[in-house]
C-alpha positions in Angstrom: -48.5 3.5 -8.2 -48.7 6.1 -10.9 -49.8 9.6 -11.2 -52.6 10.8 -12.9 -52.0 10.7 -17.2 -53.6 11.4 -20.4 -54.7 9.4 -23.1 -55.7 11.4 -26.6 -57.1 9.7 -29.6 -58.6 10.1 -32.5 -62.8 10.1 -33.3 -65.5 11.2 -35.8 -65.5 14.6 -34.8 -61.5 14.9 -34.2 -59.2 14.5 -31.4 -60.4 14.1 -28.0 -58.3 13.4 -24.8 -59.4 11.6 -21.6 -57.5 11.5 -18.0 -57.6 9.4 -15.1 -56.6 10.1 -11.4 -53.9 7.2 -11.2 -56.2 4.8 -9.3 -58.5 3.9 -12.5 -61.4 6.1 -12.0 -61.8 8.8 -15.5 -61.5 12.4 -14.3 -62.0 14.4 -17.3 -63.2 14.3 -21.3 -61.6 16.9 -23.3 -63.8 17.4 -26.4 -61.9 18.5 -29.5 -60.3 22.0 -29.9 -60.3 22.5 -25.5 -56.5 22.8 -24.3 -55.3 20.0 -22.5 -53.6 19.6 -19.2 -49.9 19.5 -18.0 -50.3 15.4 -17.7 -48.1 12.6 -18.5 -49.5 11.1 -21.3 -49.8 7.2 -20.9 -52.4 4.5 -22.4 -53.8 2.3 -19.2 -56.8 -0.1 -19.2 -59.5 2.6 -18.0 -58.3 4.9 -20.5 -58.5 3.0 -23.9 -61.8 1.8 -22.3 -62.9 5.6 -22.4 -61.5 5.8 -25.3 -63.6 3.0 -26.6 -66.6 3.9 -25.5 -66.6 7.3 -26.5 -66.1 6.0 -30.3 -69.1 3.6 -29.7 -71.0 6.1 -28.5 -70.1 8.5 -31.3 -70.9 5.9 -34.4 -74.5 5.5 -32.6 -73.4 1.6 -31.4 -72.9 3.2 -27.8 -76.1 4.3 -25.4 -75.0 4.6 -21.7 -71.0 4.1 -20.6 -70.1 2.0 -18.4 -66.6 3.5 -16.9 -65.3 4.2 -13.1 -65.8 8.2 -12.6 -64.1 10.2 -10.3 -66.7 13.4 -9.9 -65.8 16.4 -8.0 -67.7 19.1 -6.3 -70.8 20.1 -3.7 -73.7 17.3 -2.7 -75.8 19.8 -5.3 -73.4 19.2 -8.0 -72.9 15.6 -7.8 -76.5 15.2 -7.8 -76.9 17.8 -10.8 -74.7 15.1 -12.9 -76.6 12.4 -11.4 -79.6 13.6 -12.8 -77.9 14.2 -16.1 -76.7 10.1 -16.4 -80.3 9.8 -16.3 -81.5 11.2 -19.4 -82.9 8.7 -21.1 -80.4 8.5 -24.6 -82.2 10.6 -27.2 -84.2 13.2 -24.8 -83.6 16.2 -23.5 -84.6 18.2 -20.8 -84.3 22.0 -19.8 -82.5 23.1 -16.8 -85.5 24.1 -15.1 -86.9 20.3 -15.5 -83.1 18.8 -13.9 -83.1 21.9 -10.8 -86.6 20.5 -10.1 -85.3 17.0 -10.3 -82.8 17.0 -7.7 -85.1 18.7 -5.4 -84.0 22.8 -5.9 -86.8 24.2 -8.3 -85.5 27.3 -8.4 -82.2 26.4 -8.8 -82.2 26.6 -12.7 -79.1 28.8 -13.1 -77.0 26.6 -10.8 -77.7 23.5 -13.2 -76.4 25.5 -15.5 -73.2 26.3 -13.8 -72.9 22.7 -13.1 -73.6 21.6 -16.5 -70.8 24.1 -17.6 -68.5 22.8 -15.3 -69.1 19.2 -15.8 -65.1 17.6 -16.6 -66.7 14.3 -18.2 -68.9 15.8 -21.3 -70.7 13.2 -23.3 -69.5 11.0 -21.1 -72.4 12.7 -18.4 -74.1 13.6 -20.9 -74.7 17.7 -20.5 -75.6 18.0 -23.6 -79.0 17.0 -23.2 -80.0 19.7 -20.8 -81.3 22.6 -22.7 -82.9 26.2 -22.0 -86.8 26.2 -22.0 -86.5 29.5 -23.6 -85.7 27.2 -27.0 -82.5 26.7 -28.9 -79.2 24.0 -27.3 -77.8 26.8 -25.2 -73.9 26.9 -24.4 -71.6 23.7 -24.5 -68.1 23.3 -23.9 -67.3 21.7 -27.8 -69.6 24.5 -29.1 -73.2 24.8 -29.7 -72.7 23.2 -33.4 -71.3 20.2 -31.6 -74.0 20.0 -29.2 -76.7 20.3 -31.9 -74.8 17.4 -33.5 -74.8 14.9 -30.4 -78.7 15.7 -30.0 -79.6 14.8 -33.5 -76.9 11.5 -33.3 -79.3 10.1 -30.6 -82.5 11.1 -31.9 -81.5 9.4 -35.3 -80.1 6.2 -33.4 -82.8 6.1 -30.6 
């Protein structure tokens, strides 16, 4: 059995990295320009299937992933990113429209927390959620790179 590693590799908007927990499931997407982990870096199965993906998704051949997630955090968080997975590629919705969806209308603020501290970007796809107030709001890559995913899958919806 092996510890948890690191794969990095190369996309259209520049290097990424992805980890996995040692048993398979992916733990974290780092978007380019975010420091990166401690990790042994190794190439298994689940990783260059991440990898894989993520370039799909990124040349608009890719919708939804199919990939074995290991997600972290309270019963409101989990279902936060739940919620997110079920976007439909190409929308959006605010964070008020996500808190109401997992039952906490008022709970706006703490989808956004959760959004901020979702480990698998893109991957559960945060950048969909946006503030009702107008604009993208904050993302993890920057707001130029969330602007960027949103247009990708309105252009290839």
């Amino acid at each position: 059995m092996r510890g948890p590693c690191i794969h990095s590799f190369i996309t259209l908007i520049g290097s990424m990295s992805v980890t996995e927990d040692g048993e398979g499931r992916v733990t974290a997407l780092y978007l380019p320009n975010q420091n990166l982990p401690a990790m042994e870096e190794c190439e298994t199965e689940v990783l260059s299937e991440a990898a894989g993906q993520v370039n799909e998704y990124l040349s608009g051949r890719r919708r939804s992933f199919d990939l074995p997630l290991l997600i972290d955090g309270s019963e409101f968080r989990r279902s936060v990113l739940g919620a997110l997975v079920d976007i439909p590629y190409g929308e959006v919705r605010t964070y008020g429209q996500i808190a109401e969806t997992v039952g906490s209308p008022r709970a706006y603020r703490a989808v956004g927390t959760a959004c901020a501290e979702n480990m698998i970007p893109i991957i559960i796809p945060c950048h969909r959620v946006v503030p009702s107030s107008g604009g993208v709001g904050n993302y993890a890559g920057g707001s130029a790179l969330k602007t960027r995913l949103i247009e990708l899958e309105r252009e290839n919806a």
